[in-house]
PDB file of N, H, CA, C and O in Angstrom:
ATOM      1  N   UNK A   1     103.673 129.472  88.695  1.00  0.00           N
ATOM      2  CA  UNK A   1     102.639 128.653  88.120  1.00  0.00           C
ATOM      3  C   UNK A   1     101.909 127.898  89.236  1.00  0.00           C
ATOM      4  O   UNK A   1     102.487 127.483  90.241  1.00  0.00           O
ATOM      5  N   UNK A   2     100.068 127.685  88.897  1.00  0.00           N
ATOM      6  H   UNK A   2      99.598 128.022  88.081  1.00  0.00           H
ATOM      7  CA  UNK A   2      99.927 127.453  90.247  1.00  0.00           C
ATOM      8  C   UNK A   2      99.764 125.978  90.148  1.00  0.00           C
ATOM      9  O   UNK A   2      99.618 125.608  88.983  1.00  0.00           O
ATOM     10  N   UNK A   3      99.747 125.003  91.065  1.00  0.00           N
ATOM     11  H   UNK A   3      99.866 125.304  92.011  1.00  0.00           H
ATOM     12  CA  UNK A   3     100.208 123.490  91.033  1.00  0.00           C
ATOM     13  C   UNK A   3      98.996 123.264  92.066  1.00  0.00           C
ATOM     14  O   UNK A   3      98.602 124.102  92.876  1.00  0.00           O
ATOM     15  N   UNK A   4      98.450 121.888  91.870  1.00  0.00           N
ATOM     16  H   UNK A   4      98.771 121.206  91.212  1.00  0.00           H
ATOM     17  CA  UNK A   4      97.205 121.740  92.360  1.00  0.00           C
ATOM     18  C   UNK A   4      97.533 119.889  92.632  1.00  0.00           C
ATOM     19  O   UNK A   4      98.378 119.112  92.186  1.00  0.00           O
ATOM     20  N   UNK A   5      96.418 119.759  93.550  1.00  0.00           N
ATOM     21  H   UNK A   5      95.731 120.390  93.912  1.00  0.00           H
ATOM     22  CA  UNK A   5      96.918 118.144  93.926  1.00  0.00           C
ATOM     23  C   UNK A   5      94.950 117.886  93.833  1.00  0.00           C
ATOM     24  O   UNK A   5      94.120 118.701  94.235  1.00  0.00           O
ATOM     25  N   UNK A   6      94.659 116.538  93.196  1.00  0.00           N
ATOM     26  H   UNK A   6      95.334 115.875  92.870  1.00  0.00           H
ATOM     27  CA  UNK A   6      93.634 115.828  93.182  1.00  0.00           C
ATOM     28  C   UNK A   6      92.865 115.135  93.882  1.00  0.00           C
ATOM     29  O   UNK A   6      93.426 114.630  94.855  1.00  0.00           O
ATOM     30  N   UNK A   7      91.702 114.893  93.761  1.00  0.00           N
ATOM     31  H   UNK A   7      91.247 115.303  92.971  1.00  0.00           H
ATOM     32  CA  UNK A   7      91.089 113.749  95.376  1.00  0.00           C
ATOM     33  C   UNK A   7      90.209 113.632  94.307  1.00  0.00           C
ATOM     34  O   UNK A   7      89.693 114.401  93.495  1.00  0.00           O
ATOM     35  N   UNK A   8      90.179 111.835  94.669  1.00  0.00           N
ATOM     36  H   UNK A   8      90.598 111.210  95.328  1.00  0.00           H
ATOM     37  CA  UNK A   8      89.123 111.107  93.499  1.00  0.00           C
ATOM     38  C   UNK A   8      88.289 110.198  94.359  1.00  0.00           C
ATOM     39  O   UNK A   8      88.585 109.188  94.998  1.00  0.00           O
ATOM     40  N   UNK A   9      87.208 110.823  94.195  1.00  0.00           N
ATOM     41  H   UNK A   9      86.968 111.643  93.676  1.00  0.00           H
ATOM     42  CA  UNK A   9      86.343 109.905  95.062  1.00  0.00           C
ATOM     43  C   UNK A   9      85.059 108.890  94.300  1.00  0.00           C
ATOM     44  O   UNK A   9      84.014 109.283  93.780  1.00  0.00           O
ATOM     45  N   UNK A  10      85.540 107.555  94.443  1.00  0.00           N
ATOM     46  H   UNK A  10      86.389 107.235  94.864  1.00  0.00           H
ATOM     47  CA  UNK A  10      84.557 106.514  93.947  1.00  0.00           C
ATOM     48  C   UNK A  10      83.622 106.001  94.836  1.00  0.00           C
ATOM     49  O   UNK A  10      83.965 106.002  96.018  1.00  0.00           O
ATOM     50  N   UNK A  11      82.750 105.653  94.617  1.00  0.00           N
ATOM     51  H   UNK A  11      82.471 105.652  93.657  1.00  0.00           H
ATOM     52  CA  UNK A  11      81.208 105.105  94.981  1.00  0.00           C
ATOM     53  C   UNK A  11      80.717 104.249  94.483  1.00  0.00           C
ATOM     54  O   UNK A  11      80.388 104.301  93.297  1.00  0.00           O
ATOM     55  N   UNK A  12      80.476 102.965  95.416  1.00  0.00           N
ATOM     56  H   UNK A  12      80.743 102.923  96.379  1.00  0.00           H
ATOM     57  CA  UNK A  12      79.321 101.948  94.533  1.00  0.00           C
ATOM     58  C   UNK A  12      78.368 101.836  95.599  1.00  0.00           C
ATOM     59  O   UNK A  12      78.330 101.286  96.699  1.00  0.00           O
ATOM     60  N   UNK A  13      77.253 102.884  94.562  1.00  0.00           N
ATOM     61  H   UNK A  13      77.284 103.331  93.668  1.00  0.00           H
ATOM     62  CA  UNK A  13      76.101 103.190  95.263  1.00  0.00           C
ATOM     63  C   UNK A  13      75.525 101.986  95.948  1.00  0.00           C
ATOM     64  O   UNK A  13      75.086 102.241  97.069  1.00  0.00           O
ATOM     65  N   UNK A  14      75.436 100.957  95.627  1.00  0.00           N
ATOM     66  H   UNK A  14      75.793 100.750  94.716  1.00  0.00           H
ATOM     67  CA  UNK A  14      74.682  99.843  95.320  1.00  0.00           C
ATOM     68  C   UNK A  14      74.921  99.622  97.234  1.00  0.00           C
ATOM     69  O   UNK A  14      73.968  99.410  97.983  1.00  0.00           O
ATOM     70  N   UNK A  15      75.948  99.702  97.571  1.00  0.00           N
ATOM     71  H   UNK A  15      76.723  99.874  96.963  1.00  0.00           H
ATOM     72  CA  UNK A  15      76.899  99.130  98.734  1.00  0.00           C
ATOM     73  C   UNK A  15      77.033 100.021  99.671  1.00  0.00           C
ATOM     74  O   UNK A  15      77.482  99.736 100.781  1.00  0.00           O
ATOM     75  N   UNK A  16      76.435 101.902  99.117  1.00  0.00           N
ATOM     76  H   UNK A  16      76.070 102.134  98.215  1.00  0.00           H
ATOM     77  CA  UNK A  16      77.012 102.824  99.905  1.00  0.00           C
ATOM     78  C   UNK A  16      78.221 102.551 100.770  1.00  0.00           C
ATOM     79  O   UNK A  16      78.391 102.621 101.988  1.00  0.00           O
ATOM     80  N   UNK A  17      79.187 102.143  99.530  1.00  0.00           N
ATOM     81  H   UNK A  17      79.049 102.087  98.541  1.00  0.00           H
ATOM     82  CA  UNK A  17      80.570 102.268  99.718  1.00  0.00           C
ATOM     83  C   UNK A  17      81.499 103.319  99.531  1.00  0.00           C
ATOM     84  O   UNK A  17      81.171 103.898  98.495  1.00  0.00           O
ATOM     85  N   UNK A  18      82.636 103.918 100.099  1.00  0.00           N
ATOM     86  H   UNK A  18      82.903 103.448 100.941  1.00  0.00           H
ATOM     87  CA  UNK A  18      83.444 105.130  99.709  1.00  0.00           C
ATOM     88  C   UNK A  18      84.958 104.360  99.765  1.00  0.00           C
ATOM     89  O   UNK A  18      85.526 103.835 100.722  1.00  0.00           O
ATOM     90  N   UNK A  19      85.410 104.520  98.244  1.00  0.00           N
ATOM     91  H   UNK A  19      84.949 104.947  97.466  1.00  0.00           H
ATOM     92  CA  UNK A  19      87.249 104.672  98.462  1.00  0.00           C
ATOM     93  C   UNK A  19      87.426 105.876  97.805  1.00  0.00           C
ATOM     94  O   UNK A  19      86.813 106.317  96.833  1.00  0.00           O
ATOM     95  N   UNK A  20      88.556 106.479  98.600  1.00  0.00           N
ATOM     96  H   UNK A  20      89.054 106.120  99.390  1.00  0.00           H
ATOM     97  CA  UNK A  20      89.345 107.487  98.569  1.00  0.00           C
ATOM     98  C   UNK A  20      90.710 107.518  98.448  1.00  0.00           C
ATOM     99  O   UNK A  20      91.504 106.853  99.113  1.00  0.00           O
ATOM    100  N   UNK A  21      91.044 108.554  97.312  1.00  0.00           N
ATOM    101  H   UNK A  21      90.399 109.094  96.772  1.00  0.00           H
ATOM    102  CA  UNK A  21      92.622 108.150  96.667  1.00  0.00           C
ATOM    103  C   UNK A  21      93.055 110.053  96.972  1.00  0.00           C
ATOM    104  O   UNK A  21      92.062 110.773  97.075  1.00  0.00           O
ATOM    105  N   UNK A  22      94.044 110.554  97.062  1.00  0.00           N
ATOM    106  H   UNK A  22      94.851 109.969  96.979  1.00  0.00           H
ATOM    107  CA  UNK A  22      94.242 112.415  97.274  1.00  0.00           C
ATOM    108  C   UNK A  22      95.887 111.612  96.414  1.00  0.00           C
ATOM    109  O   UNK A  22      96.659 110.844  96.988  1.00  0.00           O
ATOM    110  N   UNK A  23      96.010 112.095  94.994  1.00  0.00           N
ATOM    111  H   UNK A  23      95.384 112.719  94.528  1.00  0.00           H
ATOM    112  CA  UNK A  23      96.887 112.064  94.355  1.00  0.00           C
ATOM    113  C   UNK A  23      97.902 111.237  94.284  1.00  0.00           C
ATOM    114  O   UNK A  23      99.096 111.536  94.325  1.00  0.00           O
ATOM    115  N   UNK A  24      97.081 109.429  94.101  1.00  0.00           N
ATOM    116  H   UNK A  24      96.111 109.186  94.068  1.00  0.00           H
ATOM    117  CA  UNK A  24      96.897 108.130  93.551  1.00  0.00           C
ATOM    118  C   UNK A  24      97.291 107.838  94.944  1.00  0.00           C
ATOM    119  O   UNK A  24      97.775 106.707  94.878  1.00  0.00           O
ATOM    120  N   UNK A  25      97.350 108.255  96.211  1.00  0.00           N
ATOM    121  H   UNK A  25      96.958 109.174  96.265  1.00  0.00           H
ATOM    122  CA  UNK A  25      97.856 107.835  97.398  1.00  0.00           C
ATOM    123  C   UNK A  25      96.489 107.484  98.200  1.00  0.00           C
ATOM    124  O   UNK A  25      96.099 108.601  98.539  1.00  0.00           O
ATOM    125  N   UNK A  26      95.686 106.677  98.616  1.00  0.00           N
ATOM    126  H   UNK A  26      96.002 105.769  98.340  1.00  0.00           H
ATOM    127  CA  UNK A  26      94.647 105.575  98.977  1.00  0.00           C
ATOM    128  C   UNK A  26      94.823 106.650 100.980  1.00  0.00           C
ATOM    129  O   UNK A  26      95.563 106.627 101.963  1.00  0.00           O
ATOM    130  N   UNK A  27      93.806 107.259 100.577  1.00  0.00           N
ATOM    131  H   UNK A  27      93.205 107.278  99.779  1.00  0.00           H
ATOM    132  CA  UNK A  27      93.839 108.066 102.359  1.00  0.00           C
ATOM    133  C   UNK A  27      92.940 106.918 103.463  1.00  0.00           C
ATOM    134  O   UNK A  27      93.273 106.787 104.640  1.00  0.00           O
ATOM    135  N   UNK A  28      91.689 106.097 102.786  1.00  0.00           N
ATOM    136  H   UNK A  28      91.419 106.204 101.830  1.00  0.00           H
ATOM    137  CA  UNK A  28      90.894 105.881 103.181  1.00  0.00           C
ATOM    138  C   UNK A  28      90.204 104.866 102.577  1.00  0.00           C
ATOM    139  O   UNK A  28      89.450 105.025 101.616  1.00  0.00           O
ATOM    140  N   UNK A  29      90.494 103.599 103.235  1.00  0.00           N
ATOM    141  H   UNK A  29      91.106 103.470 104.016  1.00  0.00           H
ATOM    142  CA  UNK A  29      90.315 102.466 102.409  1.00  0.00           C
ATOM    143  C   UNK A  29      88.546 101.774 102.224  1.00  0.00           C
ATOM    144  O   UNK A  29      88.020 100.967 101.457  1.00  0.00           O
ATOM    145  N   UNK A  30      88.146 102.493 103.218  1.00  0.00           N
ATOM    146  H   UNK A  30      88.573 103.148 103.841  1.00  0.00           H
ATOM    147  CA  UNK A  30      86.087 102.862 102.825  1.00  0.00           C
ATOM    148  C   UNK A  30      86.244 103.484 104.229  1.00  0.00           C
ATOM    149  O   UNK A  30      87.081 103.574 105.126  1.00  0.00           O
ATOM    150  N   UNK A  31      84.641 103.966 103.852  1.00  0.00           N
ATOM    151  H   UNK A  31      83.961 103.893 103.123  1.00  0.00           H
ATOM    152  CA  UNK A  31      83.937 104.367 104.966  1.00  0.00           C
ATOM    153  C   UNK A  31      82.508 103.824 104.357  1.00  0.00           C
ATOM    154  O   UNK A  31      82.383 103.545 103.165  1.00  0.00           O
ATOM    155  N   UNK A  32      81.310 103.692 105.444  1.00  0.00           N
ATOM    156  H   UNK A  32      81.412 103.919 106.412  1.00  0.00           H
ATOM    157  CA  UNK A  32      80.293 103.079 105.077  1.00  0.00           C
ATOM    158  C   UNK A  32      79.699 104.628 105.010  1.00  0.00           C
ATOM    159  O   UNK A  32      80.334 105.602 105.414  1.00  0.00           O
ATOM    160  N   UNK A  33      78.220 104.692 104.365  1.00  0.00           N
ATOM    161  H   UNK A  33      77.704 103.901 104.037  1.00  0.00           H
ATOM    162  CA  UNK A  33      77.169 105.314 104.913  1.00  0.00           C
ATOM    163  C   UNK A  33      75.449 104.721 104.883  1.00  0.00           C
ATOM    164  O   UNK A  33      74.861 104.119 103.985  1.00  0.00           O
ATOM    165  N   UNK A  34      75.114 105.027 105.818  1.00  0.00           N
ATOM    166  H   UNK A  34      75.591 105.516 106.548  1.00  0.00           H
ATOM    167  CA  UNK A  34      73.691 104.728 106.390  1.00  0.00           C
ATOM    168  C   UNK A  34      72.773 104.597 104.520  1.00  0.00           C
ATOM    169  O   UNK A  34      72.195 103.680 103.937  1.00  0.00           O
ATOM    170  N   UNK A  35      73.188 106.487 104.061  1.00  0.00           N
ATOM    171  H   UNK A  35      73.657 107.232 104.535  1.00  0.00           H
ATOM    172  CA  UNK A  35      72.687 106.328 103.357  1.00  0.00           C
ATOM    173  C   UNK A  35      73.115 107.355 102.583  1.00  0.00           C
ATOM    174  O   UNK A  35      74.327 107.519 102.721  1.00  0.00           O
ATOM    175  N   UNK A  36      72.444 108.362 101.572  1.00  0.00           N
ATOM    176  H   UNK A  36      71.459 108.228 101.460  1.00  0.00           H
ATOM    177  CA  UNK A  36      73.403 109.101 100.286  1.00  0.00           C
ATOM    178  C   UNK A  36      73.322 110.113 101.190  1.00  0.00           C
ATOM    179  O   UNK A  36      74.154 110.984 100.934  1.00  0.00           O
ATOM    180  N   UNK A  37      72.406 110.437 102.501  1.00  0.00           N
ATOM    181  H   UNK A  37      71.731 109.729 102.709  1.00  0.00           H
ATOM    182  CA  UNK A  37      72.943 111.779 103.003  1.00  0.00           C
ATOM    183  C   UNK A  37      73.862 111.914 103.552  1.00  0.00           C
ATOM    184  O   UNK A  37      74.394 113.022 103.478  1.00  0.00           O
ATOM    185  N   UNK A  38      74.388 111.033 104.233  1.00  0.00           N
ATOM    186  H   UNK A  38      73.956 110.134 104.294  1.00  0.00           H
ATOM    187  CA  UNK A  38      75.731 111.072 104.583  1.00  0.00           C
ATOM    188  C   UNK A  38      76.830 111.133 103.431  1.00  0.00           C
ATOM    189  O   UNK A  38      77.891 111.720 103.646  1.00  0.00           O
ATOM    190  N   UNK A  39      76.585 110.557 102.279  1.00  0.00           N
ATOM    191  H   UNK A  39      75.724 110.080 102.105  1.00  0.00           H
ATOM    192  CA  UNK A  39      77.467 110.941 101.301  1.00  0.00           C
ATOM    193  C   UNK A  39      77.639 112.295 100.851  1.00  0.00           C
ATOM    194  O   UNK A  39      78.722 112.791 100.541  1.00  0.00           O
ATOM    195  N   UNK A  40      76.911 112.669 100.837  1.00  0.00           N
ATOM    196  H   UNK A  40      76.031 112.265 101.089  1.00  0.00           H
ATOM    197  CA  UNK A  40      76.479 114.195 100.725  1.00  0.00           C
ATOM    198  C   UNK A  40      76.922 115.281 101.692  1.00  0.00           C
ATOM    199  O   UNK A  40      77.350 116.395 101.392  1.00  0.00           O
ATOM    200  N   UNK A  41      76.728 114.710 103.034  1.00  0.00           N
ATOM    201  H   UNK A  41      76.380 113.804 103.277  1.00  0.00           H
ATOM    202  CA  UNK A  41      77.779 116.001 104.296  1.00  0.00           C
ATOM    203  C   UNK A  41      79.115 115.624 103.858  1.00  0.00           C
ATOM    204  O   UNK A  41      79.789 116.651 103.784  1.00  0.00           O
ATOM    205  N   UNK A  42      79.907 114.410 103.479  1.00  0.00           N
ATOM    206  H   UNK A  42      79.359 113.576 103.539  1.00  0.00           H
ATOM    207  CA  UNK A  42      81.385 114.010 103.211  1.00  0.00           C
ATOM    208  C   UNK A  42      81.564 114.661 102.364  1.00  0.00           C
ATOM    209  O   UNK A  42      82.653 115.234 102.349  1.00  0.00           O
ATOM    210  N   UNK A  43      80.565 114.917 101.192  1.00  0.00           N
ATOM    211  H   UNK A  43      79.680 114.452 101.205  1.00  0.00           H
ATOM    212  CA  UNK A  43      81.194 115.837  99.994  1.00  0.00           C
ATOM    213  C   UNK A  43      81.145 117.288 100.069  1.00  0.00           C
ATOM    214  O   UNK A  43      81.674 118.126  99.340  1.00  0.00           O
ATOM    215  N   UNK A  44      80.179 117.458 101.410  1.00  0.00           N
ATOM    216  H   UNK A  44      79.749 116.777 102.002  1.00  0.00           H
ATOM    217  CA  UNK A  44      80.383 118.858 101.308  1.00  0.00           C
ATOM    218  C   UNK A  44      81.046 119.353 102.192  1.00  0.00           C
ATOM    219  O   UNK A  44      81.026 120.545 102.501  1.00  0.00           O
ATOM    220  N   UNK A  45      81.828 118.338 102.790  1.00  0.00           N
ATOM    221  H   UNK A  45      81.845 117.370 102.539  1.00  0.00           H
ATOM    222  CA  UNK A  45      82.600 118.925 103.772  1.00  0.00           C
ATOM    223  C   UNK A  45      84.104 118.982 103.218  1.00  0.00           C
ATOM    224  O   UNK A  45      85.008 119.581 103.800  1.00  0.00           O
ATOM    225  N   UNK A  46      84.247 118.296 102.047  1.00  0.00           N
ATOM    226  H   UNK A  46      83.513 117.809 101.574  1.00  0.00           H
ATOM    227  CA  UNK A  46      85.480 118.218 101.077  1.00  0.00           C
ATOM    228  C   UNK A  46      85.704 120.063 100.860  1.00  0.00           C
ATOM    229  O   UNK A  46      86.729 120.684 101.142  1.00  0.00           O
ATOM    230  N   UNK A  47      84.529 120.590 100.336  1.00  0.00           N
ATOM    231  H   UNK A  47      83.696 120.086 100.107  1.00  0.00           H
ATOM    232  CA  UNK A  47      84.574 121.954 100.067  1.00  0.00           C
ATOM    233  C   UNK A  47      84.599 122.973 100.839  1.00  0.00           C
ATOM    234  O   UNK A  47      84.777 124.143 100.499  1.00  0.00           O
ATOM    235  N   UNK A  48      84.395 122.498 102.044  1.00  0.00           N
ATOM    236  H   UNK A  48      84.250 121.547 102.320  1.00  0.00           H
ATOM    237  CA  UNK A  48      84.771 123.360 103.041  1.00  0.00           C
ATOM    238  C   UNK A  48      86.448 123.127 103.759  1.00  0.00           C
ATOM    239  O   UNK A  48      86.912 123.815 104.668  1.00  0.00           O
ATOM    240  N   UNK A  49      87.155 121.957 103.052  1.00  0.00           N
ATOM    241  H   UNK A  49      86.777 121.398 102.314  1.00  0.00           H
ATOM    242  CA  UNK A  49      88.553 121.846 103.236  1.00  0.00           C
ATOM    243  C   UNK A  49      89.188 122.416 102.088  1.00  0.00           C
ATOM    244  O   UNK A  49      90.406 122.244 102.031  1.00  0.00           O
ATOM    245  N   UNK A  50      88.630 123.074 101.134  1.00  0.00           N
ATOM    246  H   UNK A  50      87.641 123.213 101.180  1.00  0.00           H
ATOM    247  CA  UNK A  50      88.766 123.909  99.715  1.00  0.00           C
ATOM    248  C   UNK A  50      89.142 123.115  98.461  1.00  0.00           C
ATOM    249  O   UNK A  50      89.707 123.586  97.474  1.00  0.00           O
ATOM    250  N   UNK A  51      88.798 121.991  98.612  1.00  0.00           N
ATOM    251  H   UNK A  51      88.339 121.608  99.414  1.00  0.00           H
ATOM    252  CA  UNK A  51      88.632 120.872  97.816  1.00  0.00           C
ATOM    253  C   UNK A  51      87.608 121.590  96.607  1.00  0.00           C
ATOM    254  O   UNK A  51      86.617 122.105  97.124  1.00  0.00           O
ATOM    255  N   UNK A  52      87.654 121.696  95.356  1.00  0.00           N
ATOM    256  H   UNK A  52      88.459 121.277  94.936  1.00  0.00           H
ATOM    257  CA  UNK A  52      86.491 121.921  94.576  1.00  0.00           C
ATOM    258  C   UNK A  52      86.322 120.949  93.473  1.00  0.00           C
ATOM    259  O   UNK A  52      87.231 120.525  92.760  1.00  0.00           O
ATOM    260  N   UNK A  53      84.806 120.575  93.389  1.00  0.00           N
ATOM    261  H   UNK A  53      84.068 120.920  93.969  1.00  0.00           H
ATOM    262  CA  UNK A  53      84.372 119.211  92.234  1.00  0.00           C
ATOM    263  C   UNK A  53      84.719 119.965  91.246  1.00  0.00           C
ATOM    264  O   UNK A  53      84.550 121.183  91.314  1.00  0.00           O
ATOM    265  N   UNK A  54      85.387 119.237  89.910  1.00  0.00           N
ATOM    266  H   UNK A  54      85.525 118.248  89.854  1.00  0.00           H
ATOM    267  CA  UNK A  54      85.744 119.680  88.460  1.00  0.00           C
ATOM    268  C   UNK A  54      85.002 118.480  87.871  1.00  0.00           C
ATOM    269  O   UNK A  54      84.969 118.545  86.643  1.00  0.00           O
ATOM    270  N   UNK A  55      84.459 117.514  88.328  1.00  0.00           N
ATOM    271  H   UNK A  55      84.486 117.461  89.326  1.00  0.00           H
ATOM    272  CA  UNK A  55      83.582 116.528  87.353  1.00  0.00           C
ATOM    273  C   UNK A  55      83.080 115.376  87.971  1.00  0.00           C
ATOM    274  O   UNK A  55      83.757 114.678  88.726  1.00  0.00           O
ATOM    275  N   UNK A  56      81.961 115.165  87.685  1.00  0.00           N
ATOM    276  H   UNK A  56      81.411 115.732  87.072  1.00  0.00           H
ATOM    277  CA  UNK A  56      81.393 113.635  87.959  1.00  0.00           C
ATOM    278  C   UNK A  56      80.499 112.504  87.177  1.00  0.00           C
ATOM    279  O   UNK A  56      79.382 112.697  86.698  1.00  0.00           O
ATOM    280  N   UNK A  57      81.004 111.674  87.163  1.00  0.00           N
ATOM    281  H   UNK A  57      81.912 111.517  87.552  1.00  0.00           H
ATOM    282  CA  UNK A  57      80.365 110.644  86.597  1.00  0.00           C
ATOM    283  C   UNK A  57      79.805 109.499  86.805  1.00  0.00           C
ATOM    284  O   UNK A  57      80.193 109.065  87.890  1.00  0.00           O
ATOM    285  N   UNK A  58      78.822 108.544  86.111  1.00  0.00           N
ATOM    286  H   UNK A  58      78.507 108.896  85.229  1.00  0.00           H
ATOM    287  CA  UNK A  58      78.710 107.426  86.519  1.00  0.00           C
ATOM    288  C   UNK A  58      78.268 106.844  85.454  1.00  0.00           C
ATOM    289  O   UNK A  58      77.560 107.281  84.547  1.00  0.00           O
ATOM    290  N   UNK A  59      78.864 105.541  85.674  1.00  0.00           N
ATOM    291  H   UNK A  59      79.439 105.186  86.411  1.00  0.00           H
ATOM    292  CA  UNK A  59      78.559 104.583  84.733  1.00  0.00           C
ATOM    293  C   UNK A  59      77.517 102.975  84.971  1.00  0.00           C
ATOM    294  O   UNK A  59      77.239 102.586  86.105  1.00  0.00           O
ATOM    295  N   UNK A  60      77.144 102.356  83.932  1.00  0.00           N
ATOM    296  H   UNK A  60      77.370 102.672  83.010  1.00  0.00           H
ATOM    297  CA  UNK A  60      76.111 101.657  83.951  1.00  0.00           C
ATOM    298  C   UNK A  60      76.281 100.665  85.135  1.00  0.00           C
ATOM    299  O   UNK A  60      75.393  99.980  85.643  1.00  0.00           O
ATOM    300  N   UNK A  61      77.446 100.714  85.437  1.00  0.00           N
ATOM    301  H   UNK A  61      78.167 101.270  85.024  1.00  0.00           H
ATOM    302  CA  UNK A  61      76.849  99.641  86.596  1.00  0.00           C
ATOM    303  C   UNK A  61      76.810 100.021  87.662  1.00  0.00           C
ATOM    304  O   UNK A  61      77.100  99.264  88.588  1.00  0.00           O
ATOM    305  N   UNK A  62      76.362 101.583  87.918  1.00  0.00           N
ATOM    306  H   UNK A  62      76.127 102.198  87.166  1.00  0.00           H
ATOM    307  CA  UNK A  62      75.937 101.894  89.064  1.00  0.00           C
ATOM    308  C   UNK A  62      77.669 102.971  90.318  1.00  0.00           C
ATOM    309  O   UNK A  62      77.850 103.635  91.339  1.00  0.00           O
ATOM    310  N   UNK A  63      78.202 102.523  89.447  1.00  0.00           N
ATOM    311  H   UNK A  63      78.056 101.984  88.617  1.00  0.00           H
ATOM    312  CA  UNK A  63      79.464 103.289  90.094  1.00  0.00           C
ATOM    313  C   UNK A  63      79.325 104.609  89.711  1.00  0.00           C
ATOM    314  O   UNK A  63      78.901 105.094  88.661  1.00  0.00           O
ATOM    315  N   UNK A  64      79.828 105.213  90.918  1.00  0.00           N
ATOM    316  H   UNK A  64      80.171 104.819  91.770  1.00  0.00           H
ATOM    317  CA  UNK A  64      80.281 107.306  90.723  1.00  0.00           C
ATOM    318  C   UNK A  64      81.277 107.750  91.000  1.00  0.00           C
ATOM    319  O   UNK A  64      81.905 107.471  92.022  1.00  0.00           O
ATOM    320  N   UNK A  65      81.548 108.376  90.307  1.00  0.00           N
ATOM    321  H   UNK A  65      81.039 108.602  89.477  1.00  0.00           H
ATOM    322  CA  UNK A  65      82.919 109.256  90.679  1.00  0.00           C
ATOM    323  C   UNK A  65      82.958 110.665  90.735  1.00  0.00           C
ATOM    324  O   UNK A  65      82.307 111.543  90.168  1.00  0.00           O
ATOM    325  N   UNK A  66      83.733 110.670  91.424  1.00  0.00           N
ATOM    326  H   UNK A  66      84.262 109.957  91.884  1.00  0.00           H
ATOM    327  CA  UNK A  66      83.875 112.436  91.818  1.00  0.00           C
ATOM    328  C   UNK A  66      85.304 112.828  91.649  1.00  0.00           C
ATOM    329  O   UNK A  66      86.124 111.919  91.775  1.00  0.00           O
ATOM    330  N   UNK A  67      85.821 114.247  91.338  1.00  0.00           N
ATOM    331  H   UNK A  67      85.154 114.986  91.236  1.00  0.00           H
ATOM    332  CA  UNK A  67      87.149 114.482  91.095  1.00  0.00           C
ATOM    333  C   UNK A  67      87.066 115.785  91.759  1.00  0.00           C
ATOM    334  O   UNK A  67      86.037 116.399  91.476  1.00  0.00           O
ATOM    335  N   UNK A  68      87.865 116.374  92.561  1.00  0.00           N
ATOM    336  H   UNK A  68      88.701 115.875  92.791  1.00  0.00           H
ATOM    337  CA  UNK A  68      88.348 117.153  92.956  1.00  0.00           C
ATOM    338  C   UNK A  68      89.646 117.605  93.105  1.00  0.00           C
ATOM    339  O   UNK A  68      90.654 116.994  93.462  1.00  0.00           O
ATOM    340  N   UNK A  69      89.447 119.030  92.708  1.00  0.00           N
ATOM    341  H   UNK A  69      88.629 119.526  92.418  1.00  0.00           H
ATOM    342  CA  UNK A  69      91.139 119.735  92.957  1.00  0.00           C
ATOM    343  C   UNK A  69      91.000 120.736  93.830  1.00  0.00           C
ATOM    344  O   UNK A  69      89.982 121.274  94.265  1.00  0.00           O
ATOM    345  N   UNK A  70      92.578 121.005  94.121  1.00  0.00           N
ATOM    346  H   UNK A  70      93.405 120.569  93.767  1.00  0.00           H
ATOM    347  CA  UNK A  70      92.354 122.036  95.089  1.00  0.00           C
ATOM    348  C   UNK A  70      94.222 123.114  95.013  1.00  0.00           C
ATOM    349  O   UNK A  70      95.328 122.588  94.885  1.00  0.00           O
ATOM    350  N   UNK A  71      93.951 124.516  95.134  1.00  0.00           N
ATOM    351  H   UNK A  71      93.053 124.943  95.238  1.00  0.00           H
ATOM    352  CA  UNK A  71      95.604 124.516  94.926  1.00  0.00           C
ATOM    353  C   UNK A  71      96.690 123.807  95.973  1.00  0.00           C
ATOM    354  O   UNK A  71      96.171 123.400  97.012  1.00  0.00           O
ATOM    355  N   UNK A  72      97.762 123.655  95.875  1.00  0.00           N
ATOM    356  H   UNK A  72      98.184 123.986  95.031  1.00  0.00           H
ATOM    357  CA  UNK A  72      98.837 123.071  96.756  1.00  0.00           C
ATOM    358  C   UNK A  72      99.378 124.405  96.976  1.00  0.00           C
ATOM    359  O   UNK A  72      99.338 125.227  96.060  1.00  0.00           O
ATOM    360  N   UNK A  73      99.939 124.726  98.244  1.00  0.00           N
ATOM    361  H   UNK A  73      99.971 124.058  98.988  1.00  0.00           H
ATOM    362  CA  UNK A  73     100.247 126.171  98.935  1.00  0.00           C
ATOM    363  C   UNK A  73     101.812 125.911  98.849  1.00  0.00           C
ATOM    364  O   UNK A  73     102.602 126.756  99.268  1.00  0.00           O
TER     365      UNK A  73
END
């Protein structure tokens, strides 16, 4: 059976702030960015570590989230 581990990535745009959790364990307590393009090479560089988005959201006060899985070998 195949077993998979998570990476949840939150955003408050407002702050171009990043916390990062990889299966409720906190890897990365922020990183800044300039601006959303840099948010944007971080996320796509998630998928080139074979990380893949299964959902994203955001809610009214401006926060996003991202969820990613990936299999565990």
């Amino acid at each position: 059976m195949q077993k998979w581990e998570y990476l949840q990535i939150h955003v408050e745009s407002s702050k171009t702030r990043l916390l990062a959790s990889v299966s409720g364990n906190e890897v990365d307590d922020k990183k800044e960015f300039a601006d959303l393009t840099g948010l944007m090479r971080f996320l796509n560089s998630l998928g080139a570590e074979g990380w893949e988005m299964v959902n994203a959201d955001r809610n009214e006060y401006g926060f996003q989230n991202y969820f990613f899985k990936r299999p565990i070998e």
